[in-house]
C-alpha positions, -999 to 999 in steps of 0.1 A, spaced: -155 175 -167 -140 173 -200 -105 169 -192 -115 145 -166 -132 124 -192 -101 129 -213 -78 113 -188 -104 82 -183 -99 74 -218 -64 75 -214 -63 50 -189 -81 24 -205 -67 25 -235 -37 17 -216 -55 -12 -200 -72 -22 -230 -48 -19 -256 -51 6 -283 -56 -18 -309 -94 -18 -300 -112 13 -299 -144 -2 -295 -136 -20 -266 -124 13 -250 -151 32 -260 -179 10 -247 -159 9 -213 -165 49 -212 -198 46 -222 -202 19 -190 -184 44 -167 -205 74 -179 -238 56 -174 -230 45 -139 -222 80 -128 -247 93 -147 -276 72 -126 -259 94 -90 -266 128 -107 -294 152 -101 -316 160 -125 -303 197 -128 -267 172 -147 -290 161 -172 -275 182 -200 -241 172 -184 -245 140 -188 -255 142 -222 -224 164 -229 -202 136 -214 -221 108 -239 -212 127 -269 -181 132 -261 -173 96 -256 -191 89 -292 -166 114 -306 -139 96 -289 -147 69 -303 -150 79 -342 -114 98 -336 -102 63 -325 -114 43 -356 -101 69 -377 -101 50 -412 -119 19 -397 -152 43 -394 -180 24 -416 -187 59 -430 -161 55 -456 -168 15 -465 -179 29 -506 -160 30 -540 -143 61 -553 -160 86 -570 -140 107 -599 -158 143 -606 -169 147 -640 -178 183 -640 -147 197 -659 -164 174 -688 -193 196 -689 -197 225 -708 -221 240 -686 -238 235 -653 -232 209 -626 -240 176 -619 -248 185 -578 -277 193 -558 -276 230 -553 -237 236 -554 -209 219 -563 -189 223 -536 -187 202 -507 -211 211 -481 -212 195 -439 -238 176 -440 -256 143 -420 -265 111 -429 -284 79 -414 -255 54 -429 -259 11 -416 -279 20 -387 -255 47 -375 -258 88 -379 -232 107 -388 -227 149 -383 -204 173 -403 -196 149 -426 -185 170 -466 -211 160 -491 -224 164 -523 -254 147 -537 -251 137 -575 -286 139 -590 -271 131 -623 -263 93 -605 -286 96 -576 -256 90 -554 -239 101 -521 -204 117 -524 -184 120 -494 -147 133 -489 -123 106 -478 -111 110 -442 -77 115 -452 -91 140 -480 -73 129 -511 -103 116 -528 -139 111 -525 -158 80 -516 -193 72 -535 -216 56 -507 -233 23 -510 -272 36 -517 -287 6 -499 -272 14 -469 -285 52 -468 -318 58 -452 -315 95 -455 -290 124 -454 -297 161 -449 -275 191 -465 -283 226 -474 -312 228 -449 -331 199 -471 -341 166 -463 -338 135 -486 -354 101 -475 -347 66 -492 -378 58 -506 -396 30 -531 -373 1 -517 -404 -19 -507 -434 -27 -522 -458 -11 -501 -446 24 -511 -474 25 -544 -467 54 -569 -428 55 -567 -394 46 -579 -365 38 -555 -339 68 -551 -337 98 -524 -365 123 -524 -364 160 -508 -392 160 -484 -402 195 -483 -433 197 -464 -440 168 -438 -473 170 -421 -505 149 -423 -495 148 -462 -462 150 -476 -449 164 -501 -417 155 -517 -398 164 -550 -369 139 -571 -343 163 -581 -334 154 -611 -308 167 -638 -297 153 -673 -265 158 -693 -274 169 -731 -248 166 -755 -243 187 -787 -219 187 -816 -212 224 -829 -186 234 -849 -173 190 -851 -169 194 -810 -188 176 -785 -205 200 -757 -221 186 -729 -251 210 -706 -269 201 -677 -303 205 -668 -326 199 -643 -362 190 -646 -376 180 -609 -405 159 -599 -429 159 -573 -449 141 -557 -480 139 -526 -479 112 -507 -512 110 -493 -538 76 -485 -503 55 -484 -496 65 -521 -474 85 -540 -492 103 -565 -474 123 -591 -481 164 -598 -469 182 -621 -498 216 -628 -524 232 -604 -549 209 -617 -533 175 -604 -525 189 -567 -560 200 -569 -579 172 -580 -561 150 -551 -572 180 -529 -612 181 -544 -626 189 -509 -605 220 -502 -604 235 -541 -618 269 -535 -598 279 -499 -567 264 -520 -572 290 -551 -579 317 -524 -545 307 -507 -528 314 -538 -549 346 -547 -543 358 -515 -504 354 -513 -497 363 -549 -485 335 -559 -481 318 -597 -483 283 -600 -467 281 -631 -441 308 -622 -431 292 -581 -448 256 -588 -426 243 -555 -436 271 -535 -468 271 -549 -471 231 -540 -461 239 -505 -481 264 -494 -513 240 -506 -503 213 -489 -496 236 -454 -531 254 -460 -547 215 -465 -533 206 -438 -546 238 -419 -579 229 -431 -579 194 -422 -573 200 -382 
């Protein structure tokens, strides 16, 4: 089916021109849905196949015209730094996804500068990197974490604009603002510059954010549940103060649990 689908392109970008991809590509996408609508069910899966293929036709056709790479360029700053990194969990560029102008993009090479609070992406042509407009994210995932856009309207009480790590999403949520800072020091008449990180979290619970940052905070917003919570932690050996994140997410699962 794939070469098939291969040779259909062909053909109309011979009749279309191949000075619009997009023309071509929706003509694919017309051809696949009306040959879709004659197969069984048992082509489903088939026909899905075919429609992503013709999407990654597409993007291979727009090449540098892709809206993915529509940002300024971003210079690295980490040989600057004495110590530490200015990236979420690694500084090297990691495939990743993002929800970018209404359209979602797979496999993409990331990084995510807390320092900034910006998007990095490498350049399709992978000379340089390209920073990505922050209005136009709604959220990107790398490293097995998910960071939403959040705080750009007023209804979301309790928060600042920027991307959060959502790292427990159920009734509650429970997100955390990676944060790091650059310190600089002068020893010995030479300027040295160190990262570090200091993250905050936050439960978003009765449509507002609320800030936590000990035991006592998570638990005061969870009143109702106190004693099973302090049995959770008791009964998985956990220190707060020790594994606060891990800590704050198995409270909010076992809430949750309760809650049901």
């Amino acid at each position: 089916m794939i070469p098939f689908l291969n040779m259909r392109y062909s053909l109309l970008k011979k009749v279309y021109g191949l000075f619009n991809p997009l023309r071509c590509f929706f003509a694919l996408l017309l051809f696949i849905s009306s040959h879709s609508k004659a197969q069984t069910a048992d082509d489903t899966g088939m026909a899905q196949l075919q429609k992503a293929n013709a999407i990654g036709l597409y993007y291979q056709s727009l090449q540098h015209q892709s809206g993915l790479y529509n940002g300024s360029e971003y210079v690295p700053y980490i040989n600057l730094l004495k110590e530490g990194h200015p990236y979420f969990d690694t500084s090297a560029l990691t495939t990743g996804r993002v929800h970018y102008d209404g359209m979602v993009y797979s496999d993409v090479p990331m990084l995510y500068d807390i320092i900034t609070d910006e998007l990095i992406i490498q350049h399709y042509n992978k000379v340089f990197l390209v920073r990505l407009i922050r209005a136009g994210i709604d959220s990107f995932s790398m490293q097995e974490h998910h960071f939403s856009h959040l705080g750009r309207d007023s209804i979301a009480e309790g928060i600042q604009e920027g991307f959060y790590d959502r790292i427990y999403n159920g009734n509650i949520k429970l997100y955390v603002k990676r944060k790091k800072v650059i310190q600089e020091s002068i020893p010995d008449m030479q300027v040295e510059r160190r990262v570090y990180q200091n993250d905050k979290y936050f439960l978003y619970t009765d449509s507002v954010y609320h800030d936590i940052h000990s035991e006592s905070s998570i638990l005061k917003l969870m009143k109702d549940k106190r004693s099973e919570l302090k049995q959770t932690l008791r009964k998985h050996k956990v220190k707060f103060r020790k594994n606060r994140e891990y800590a704050m997410k198995l409270m909010a699962e076992q809430y949750d649990a309760l809650n049901r």
